[in-house]
DSSP file (Angstrom, degrees, kcal/mol; ACC not computed):
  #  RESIDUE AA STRUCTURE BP1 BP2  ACC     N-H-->O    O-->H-N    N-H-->O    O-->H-N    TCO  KAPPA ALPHA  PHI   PSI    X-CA   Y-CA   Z-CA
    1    1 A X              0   0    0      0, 0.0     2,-0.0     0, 0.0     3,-0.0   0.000 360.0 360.0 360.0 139.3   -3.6  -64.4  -65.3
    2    2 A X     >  -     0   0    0      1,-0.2     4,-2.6     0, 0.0     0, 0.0  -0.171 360.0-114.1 -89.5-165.5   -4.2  -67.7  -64.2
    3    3 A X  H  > S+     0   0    0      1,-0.2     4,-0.9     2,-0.2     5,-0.3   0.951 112.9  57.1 -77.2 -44.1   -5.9  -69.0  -60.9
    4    4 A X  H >> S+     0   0    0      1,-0.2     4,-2.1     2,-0.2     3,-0.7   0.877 109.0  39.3 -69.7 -17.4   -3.2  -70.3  -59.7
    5    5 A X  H 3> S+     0   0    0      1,-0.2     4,-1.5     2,-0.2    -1,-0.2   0.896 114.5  58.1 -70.2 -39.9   -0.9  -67.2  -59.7
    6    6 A X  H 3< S+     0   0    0     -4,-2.6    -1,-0.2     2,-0.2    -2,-0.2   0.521 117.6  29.4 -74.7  -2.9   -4.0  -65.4  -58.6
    7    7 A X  H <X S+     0   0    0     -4,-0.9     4,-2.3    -3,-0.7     3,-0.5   0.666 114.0  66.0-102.5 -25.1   -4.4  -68.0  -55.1
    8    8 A X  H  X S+     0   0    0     -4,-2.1     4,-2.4    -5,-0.3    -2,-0.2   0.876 112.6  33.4 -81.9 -38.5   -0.4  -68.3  -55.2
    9    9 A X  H  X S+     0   0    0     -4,-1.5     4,-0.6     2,-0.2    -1,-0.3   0.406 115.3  55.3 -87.5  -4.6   -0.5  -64.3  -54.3
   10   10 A X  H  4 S+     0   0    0     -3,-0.5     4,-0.5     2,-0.2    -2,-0.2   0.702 108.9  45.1 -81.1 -39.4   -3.5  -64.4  -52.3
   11   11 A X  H >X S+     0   0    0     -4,-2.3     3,-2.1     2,-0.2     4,-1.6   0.972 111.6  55.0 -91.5 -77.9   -1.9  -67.0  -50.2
   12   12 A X  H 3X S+     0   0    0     -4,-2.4     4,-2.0     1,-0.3     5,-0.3   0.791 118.3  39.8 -16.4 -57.4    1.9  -64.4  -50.2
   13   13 A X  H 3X S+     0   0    0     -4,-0.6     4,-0.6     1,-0.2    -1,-0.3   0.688 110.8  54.2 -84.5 -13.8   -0.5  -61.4  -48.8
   14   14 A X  H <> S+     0   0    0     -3,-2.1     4,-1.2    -4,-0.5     3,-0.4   0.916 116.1  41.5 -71.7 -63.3   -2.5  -63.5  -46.5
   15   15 A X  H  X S+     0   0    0     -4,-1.6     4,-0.7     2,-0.2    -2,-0.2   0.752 107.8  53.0 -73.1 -20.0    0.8  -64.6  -45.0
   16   16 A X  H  X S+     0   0    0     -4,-2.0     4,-2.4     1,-0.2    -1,-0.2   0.783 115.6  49.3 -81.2 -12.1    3.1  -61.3  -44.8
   17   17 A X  H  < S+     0   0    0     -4,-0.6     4,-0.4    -3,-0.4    -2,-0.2   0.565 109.3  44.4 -98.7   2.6    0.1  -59.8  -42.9
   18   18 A X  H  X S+     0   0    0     -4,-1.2     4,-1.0     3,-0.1    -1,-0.2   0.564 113.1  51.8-101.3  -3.8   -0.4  -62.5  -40.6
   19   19 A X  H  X S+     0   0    0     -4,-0.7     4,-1.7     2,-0.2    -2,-0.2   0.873 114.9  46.1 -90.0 -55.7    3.8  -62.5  -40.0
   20   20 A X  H  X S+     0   0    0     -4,-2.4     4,-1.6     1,-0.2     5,-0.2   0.868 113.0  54.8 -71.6 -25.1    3.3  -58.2  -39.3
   21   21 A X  H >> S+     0   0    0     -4,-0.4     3,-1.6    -5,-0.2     4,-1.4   0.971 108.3  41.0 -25.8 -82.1    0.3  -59.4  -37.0
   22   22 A X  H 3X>S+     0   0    0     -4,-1.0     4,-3.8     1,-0.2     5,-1.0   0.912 122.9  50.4 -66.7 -49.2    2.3  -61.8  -34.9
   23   23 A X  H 3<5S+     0   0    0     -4,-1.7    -1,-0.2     1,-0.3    -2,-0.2   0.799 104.3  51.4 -40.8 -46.6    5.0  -58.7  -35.2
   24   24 A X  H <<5S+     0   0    0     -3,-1.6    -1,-0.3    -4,-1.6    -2,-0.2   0.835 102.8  61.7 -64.8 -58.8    3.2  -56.1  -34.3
   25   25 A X  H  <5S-     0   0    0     -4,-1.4    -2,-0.2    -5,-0.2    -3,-0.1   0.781 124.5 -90.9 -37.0 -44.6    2.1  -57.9  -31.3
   26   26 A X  T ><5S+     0   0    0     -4,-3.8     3,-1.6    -5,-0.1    -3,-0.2   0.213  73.7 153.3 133.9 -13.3    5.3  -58.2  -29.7
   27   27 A X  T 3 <S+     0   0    0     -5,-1.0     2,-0.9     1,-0.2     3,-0.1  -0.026  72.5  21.0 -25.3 148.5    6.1  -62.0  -31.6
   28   28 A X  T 3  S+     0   0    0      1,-0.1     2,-0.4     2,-0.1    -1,-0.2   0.047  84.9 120.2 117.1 -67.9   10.1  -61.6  -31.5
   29   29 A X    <   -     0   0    0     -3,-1.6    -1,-0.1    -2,-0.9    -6,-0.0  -0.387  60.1-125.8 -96.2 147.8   11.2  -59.7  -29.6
   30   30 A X        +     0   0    0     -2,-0.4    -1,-0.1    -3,-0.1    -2,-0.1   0.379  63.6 109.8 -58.5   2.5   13.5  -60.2  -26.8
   31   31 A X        -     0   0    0      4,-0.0     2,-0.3     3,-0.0   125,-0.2  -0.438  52.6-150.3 -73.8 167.3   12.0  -58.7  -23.5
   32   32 A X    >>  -     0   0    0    123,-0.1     3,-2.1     1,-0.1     4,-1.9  -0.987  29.2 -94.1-152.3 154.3   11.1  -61.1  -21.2
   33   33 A X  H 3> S+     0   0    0    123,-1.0     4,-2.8    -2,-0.3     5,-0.5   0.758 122.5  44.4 -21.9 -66.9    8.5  -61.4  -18.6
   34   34 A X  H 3> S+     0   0    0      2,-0.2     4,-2.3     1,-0.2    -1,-0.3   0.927 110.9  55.5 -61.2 -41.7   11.0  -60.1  -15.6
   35   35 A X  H <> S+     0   0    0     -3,-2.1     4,-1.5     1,-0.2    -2,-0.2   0.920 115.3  40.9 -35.9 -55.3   12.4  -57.2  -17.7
   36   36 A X  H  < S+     0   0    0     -4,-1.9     4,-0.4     2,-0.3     3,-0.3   0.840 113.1  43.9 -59.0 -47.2    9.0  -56.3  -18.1
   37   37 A X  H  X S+     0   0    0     -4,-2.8     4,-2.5     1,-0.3    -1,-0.2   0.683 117.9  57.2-111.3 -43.3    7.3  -56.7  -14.6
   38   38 A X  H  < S+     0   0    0     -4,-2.3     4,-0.4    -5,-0.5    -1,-0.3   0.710 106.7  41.7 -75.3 -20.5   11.1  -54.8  -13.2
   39   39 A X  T  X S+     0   0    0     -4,-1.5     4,-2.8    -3,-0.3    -1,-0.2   0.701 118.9  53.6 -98.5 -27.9   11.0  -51.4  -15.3
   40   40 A X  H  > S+     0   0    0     -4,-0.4     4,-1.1     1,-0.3    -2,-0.2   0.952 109.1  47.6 -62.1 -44.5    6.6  -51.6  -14.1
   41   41 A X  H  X S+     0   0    0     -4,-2.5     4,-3.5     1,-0.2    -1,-0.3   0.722 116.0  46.0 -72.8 -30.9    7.7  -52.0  -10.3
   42   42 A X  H  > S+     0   0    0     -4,-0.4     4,-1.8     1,-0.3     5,-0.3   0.971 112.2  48.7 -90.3 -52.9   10.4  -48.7  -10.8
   43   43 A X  H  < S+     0   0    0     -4,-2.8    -1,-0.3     2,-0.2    -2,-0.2   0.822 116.1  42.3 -66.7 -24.4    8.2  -46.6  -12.4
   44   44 A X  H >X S+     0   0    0     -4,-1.1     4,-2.6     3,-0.1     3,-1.3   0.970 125.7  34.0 -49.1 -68.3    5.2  -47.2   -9.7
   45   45 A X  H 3< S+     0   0    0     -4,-3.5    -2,-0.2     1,-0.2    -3,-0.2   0.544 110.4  57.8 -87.6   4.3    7.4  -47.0   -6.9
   46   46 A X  T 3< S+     0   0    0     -4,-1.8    -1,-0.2     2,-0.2    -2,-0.1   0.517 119.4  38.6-100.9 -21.8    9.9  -44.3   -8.1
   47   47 A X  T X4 S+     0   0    0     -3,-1.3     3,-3.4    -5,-0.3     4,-0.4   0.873 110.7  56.6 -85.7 -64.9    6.4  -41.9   -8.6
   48   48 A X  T 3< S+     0   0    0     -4,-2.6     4,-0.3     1,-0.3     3,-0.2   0.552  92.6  64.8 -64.2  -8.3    4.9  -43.2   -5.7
   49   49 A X  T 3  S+     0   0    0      1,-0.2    -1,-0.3    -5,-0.1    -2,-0.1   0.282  88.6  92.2 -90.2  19.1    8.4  -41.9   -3.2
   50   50 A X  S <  S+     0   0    0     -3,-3.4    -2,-0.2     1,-0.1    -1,-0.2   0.698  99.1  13.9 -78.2 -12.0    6.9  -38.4   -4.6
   51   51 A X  S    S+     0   0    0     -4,-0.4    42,-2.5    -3,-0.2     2,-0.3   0.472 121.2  66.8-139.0  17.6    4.8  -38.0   -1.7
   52   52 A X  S    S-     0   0    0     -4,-0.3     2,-0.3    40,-0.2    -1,-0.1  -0.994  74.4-129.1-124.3 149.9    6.0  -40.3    0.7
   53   53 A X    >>  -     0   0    0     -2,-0.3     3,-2.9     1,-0.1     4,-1.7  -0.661  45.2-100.4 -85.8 144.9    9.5  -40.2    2.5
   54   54 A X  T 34 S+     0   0    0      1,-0.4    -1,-0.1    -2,-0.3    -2,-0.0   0.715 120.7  55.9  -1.3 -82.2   11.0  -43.5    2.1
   55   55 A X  T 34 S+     0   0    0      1,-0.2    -1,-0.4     0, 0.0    -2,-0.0   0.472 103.0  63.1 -52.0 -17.2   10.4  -45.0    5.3
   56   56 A X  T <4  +     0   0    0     -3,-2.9    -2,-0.2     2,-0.0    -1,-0.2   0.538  65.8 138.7 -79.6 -22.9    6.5  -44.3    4.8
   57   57 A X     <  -     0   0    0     -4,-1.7     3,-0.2    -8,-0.0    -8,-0.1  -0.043  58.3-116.6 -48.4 130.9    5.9  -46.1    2.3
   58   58 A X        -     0   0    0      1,-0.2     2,-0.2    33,-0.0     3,-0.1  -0.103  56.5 -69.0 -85.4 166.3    2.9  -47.9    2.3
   59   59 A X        -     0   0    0      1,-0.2    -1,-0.2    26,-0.0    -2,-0.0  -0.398  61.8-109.0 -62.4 118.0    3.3  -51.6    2.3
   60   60 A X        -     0   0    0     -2,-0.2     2,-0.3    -3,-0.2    -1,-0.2  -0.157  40.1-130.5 -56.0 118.1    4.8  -52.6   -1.6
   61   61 A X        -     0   0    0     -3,-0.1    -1,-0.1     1,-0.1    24,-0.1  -0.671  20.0 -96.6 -73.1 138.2    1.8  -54.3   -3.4
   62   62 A X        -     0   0    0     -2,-0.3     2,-0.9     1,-0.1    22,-0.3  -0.092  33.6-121.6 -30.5 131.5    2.0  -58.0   -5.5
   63   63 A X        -     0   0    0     20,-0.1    20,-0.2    18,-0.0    -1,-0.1  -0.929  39.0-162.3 -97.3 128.7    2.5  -57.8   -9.0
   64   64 A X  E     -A   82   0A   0     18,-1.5    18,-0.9    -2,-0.9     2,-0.4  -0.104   8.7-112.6 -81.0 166.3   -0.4  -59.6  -10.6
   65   65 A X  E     -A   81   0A   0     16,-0.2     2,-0.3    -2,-0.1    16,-0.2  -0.947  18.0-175.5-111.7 140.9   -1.3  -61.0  -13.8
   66   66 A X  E     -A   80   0A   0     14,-1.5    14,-1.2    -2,-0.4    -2,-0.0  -0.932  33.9-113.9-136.1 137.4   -3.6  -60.4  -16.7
   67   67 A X  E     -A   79   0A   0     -2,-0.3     2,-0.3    12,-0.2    12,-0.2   0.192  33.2-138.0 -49.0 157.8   -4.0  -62.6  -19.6
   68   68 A X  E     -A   76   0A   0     10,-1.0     8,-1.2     8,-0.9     2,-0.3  -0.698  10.0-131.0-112.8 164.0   -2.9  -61.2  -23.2
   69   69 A X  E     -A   75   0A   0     -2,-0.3     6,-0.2     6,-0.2     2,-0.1  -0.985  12.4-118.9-105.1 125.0   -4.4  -61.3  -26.5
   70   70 A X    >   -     0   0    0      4,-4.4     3,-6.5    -2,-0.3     4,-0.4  -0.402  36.2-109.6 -93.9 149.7   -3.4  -62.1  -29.8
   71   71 A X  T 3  S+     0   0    0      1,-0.3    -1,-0.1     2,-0.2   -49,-0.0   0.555 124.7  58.3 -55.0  -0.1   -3.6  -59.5  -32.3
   72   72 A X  T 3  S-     0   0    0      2,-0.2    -1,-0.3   -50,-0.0    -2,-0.1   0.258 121.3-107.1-111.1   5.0   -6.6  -61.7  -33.9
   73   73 A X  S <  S+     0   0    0     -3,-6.5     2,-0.2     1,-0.3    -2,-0.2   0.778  84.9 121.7  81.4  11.1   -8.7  -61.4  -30.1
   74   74 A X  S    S-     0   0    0     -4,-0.4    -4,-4.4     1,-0.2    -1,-0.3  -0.740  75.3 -88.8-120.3 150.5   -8.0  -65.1  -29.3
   75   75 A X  E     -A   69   0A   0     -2,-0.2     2,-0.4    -6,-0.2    -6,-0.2  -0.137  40.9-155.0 -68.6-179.9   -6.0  -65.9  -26.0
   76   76 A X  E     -A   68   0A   0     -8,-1.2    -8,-0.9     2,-0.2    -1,-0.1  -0.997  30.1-116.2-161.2 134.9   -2.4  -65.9  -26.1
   77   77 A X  E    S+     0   0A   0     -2,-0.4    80,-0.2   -10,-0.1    -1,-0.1   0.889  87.7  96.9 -48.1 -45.6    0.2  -67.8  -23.8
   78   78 A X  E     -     0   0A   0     78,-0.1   -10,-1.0   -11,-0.1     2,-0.3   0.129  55.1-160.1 -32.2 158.5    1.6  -63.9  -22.6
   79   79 A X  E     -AB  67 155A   0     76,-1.0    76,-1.4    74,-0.2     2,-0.6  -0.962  10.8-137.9-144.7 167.9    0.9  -62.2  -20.1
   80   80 A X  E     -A   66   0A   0    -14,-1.2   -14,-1.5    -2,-0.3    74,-0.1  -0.952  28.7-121.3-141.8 141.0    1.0  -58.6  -18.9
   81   81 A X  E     -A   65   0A   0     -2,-0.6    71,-1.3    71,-0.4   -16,-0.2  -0.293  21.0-154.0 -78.5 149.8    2.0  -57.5  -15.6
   82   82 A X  E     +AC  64 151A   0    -18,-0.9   -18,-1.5    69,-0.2     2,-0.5  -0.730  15.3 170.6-124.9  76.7    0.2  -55.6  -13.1
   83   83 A X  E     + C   0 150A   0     67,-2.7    67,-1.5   -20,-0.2     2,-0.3  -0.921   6.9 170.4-119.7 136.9    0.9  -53.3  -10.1
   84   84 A X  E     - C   0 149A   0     -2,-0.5    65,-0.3   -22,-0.3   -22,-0.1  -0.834  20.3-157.7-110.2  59.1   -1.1  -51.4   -8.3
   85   85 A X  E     - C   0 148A   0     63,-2.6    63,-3.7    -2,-0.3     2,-0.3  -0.574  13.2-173.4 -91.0 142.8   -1.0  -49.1   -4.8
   86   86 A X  E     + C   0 147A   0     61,-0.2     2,-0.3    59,-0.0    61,-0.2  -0.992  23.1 153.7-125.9 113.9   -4.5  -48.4   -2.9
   87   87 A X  E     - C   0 146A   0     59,-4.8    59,-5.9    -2,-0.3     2,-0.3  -0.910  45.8 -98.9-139.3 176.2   -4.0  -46.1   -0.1
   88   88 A X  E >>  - C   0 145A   0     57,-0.3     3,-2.8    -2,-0.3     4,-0.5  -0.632  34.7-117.1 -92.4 130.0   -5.8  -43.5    1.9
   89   89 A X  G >4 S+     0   0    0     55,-3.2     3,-1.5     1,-0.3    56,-0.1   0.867 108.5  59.4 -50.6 -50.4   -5.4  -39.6    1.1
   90   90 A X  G 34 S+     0   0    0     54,-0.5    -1,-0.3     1,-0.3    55,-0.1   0.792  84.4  74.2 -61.2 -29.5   -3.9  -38.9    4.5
   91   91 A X  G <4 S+     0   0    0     -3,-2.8    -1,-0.3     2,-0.0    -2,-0.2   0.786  77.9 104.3 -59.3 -18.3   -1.2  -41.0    4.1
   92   92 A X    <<  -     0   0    0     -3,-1.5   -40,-0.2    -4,-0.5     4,-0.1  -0.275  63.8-149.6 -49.6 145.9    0.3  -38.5    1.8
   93   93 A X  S    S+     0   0    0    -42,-2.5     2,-0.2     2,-0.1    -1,-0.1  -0.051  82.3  25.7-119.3  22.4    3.2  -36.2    2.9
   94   94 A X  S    S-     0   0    0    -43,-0.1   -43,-0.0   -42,-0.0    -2,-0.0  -0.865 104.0 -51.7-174.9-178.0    1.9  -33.3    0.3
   95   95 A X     >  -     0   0    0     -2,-0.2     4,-1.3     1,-0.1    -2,-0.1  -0.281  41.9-129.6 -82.0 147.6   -1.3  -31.9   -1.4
   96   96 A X  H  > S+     0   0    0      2,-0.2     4,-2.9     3,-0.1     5,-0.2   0.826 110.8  49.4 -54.3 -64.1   -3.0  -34.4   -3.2
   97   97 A X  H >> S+     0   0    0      1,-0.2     3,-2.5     2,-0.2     4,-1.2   0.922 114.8  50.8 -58.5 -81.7   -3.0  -31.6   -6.8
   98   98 A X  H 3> S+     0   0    0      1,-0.3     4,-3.5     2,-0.2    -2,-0.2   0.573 111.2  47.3 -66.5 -44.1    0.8  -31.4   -5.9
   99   99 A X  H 3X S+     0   0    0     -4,-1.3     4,-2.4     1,-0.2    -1,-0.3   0.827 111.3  46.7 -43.4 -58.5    1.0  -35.4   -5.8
  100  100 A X  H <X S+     0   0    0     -4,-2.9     4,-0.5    -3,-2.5    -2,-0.2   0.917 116.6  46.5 -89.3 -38.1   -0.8  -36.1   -9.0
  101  101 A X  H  X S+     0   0    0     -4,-1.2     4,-3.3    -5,-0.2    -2,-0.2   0.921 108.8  53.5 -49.8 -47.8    1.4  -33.3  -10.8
  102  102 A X  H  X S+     0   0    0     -4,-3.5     4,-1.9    -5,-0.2    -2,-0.2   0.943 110.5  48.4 -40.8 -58.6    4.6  -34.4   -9.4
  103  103 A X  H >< S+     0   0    0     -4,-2.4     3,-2.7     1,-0.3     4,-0.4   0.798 110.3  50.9 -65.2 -98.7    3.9  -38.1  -10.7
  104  104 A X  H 3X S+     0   0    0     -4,-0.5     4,-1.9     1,-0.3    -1,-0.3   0.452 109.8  47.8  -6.4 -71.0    3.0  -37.0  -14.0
  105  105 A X  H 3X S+     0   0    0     -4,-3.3     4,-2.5     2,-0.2    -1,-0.3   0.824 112.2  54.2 -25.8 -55.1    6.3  -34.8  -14.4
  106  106 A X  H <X S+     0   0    0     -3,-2.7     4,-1.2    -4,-1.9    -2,-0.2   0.958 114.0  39.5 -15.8 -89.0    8.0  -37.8  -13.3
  107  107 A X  H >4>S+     0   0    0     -4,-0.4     3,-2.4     2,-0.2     5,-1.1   0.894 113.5  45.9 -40.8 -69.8    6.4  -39.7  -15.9
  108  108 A X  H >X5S+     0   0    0     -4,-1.9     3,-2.9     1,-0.3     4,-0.8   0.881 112.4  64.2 -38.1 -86.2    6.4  -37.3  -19.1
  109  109 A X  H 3<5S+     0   0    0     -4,-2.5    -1,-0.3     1,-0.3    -2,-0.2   0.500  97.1  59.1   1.9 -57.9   10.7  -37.0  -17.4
  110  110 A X  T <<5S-     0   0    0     -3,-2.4    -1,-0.3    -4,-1.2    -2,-0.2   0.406 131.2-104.3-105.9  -0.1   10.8  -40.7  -18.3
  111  111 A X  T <45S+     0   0    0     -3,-2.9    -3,-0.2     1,-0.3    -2,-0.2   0.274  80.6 132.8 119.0  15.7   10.1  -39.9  -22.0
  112  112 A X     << -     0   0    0     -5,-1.1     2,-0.7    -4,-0.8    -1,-0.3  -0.202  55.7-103.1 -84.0-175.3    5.8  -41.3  -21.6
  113  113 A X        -     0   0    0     15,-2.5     2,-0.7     2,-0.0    15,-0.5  -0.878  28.2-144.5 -81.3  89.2    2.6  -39.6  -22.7
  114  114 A X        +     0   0    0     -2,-0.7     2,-0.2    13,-0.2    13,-0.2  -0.614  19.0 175.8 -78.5  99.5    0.3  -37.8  -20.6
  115  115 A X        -     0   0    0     -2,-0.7    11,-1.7     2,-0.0     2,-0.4  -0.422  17.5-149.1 -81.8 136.3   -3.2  -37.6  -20.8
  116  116 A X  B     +D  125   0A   0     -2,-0.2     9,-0.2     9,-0.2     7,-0.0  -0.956  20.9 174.0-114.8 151.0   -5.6  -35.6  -17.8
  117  117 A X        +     0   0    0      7,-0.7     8,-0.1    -2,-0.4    -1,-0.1  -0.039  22.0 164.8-112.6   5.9   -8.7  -36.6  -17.1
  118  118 A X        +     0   0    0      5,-0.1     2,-0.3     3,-0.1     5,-0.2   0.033   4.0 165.6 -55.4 151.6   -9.5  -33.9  -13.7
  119  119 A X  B >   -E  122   0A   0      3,-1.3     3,-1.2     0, 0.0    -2,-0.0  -0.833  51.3 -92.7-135.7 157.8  -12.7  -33.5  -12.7
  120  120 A X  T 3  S+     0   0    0     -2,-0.3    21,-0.1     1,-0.3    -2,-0.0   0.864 124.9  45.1 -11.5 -73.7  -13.9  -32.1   -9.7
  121  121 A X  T 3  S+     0   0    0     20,-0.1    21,-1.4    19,-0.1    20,-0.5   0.463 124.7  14.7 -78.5   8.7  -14.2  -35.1   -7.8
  122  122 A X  E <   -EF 119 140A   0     -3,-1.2    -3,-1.3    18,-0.3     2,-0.4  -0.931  57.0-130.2 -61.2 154.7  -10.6  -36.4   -9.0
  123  123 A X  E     - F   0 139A   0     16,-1.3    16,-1.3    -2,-0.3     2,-0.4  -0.770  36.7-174.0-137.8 103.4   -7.6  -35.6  -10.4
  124  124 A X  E     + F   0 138A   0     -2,-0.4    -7,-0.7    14,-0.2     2,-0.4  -0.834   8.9 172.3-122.6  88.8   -7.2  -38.2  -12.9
  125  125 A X  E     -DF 116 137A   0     12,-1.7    12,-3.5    -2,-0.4     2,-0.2  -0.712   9.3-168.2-118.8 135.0   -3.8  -38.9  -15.3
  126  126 A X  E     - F   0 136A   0    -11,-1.7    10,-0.2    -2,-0.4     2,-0.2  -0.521   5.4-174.6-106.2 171.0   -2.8  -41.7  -17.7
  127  127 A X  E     + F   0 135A   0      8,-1.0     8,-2.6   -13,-0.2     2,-0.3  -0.864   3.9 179.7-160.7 140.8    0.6  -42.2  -19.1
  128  128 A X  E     - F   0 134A   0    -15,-0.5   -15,-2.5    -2,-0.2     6,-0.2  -0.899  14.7-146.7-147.8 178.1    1.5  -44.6  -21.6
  129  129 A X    >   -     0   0    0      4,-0.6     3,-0.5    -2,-0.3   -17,-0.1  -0.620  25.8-112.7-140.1 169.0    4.6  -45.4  -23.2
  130  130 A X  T 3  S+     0   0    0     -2,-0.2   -18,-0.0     1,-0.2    -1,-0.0   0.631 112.0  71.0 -82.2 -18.8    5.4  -46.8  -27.2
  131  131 A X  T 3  S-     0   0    0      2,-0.1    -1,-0.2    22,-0.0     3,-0.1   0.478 125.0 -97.1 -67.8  -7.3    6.4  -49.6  -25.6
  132  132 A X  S <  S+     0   0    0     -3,-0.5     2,-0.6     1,-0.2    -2,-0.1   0.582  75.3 134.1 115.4  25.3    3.4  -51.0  -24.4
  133  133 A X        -     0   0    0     19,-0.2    -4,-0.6    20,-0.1     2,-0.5  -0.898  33.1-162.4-114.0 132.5    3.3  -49.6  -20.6
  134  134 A X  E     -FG 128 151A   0     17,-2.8    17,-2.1    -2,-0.6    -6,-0.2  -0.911   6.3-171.7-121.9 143.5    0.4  -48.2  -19.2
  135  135 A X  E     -FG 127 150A   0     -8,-2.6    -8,-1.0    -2,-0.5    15,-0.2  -0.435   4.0-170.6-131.0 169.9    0.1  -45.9  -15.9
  136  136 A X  E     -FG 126 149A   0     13,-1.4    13,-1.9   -10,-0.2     2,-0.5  -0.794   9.5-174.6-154.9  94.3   -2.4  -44.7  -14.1
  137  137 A X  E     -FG 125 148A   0    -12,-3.5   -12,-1.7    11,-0.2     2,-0.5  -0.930  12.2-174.4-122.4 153.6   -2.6  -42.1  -11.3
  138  138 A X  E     -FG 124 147A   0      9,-4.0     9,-1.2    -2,-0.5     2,-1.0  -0.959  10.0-179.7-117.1 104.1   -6.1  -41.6   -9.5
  139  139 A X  E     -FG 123 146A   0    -16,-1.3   -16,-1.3    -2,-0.5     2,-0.9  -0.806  12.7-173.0-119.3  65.8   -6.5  -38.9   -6.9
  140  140 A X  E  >> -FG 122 145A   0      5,-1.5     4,-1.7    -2,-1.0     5,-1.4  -0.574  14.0-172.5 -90.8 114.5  -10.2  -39.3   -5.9
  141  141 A X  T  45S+     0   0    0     -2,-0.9   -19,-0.2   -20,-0.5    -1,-0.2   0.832  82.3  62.3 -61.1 -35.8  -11.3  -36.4   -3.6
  142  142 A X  T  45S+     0   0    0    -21,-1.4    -1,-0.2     1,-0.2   -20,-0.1   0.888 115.4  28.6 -66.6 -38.8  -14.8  -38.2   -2.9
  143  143 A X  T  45S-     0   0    0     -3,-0.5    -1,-0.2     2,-0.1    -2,-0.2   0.415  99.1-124.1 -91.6  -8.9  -13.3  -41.4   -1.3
  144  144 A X  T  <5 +     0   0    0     -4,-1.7   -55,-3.2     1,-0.2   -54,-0.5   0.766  68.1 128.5  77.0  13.5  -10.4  -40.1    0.1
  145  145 A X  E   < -CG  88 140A   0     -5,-1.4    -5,-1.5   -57,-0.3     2,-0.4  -0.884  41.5-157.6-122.7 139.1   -8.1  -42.8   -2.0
  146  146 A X  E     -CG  87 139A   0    -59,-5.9   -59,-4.8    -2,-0.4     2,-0.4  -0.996   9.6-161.4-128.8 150.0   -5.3  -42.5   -4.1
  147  147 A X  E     -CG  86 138A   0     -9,-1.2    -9,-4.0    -2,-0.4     2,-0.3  -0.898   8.2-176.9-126.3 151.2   -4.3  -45.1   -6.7
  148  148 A X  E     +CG  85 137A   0    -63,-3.7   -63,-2.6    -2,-0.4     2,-0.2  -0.915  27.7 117.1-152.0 111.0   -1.4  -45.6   -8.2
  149  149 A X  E     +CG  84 136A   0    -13,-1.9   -13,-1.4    -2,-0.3   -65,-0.3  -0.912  24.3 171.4-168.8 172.1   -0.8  -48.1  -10.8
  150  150 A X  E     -CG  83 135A   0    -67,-1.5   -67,-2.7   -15,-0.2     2,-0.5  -0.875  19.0-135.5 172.1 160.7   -0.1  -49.9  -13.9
  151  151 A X  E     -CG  82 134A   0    -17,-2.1   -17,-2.8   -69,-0.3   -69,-0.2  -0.888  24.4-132.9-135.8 160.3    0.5  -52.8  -16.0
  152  152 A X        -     0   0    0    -71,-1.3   -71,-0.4    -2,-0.5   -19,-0.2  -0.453  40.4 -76.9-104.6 168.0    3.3  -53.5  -19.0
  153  153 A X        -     0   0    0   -117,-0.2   -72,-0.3    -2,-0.1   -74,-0.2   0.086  65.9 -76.3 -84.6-171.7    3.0  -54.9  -22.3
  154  154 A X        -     0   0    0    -74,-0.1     2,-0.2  -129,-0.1   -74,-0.2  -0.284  47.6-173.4 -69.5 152.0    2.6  -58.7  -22.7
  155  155 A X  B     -B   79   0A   0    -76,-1.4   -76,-1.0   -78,-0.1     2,-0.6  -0.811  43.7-102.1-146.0 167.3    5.5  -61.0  -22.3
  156  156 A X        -     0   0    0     -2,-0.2  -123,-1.0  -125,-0.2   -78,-0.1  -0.943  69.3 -87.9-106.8 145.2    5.7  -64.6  -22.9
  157  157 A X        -     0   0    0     -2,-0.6   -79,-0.0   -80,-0.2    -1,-0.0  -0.148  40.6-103.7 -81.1 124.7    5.5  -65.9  -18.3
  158  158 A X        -     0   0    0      1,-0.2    -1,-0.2     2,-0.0  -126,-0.0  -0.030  29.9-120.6 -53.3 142.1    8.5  -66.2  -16.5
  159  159 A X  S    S+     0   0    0      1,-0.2    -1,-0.2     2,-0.1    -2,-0.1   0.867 108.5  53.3 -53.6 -21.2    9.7  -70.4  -16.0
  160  160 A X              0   0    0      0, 0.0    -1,-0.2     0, 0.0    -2,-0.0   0.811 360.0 360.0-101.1 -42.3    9.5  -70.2  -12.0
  161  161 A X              0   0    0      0, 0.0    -2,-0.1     0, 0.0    -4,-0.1   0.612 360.0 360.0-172.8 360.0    6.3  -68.9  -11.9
C-alpha cells in the first residue's frame, strides 16, 4: 500500500469523525434558541404550579445564559439556557417530600429520567432528557429553600438578543 493511499484514508477517518463530532454536538439541527429556552420555561413553571396555586406564584425568574462547548472543549458561539426559582420553604402550599415527588412524577410524565439524590438534609432529584435538558429540584430542609431549576441543550443565540 502506498503512502499516499495510507494519508488519503487517514485524512477520510480524521474527517467523518470530526463531521459525527460537530453532529453529535447538536451541528444541524433545526432547534433554535427560543424553541429551546420555551419548552425550559414550561417544564420549570408547569412543576413549579405543583405546590403553588396559580396566583402564588412566586415572582417568574430571568432566563439566563451559559456559554457552550464544542465537542473538542473549545468555546462555541451556542449557548444553553438557564432558569432557575429560589424561594423559601413556607411559601409552599404542601409538604416539602410531597413537592419534590410531585415534580418528579411530573417530570418522569413528560417522558425524562430521574435520578434521587435524598439525604437527610434534602431531598434532592435530577431529571434529564435525550435531548439535552437538564432539571433540577432541590428541597433543602437545613436552609429552608427550595430550588427549582434547569437549563436546555445549547442552541446557536437568538438575533434580538
Amino acid at each position: 500500500m502506498s503512502i499516499k493511499r495510507i494519508c488519503n484514508r487517514r485524512w477520510r477517518r480524521l474527517v467523518g469523525v470530526a463531521f459525527m463530532a460537530l453532529m453529535l454536538n447538536g451541528c444541524g439541527t433545526d432547534v433554535s434558541y427560543v424553541d429551546v429556552s420555551e419548552r425550559l420555561v414550561v417544564l420549570i413553571d408547569e412543576a413549579m404550579s405543583v405546590g403553588f396555586q396559580d396566583e402564588d406564584l412566586p415572582d417568574r425568574p430571568r432566563v439566563t445564559n451559559d456559554a457552550c462547548k464544542d465537542s473538542f472543549g473549545a468555546p462555541s458561539d451556542e449557548v444553553r439556557p438557564v432558569y432557575t426559582y429560589r424561594v423559601p420553604l413556607s411559601l409552599l402550599e404542601i409538604e416539602p417530600a410531597a413537592f419534590a415527588s410531585q415534580v418528579t412524577d411530573y417530570w418522569a410524565a413528560q417522558g425524562l429520567t430521574i435520578t434521587e439524590q435524598d439525604t437527610e438534609q434534602a431531598a434532592n432529584r435530577f431529571a434529564t432528557s435525550e435531548d439535552g435538558y437538564s432539571l433540577q429540584v432541590l428541597v433543602n430542609y437545613v436552609d429552608s429553600r427550595l430550588v427549582l431549576g434547569g437549563s436546555g441543550p445549547c442552541a446557536p443565540p437568538s438575533r434580538g438578543g
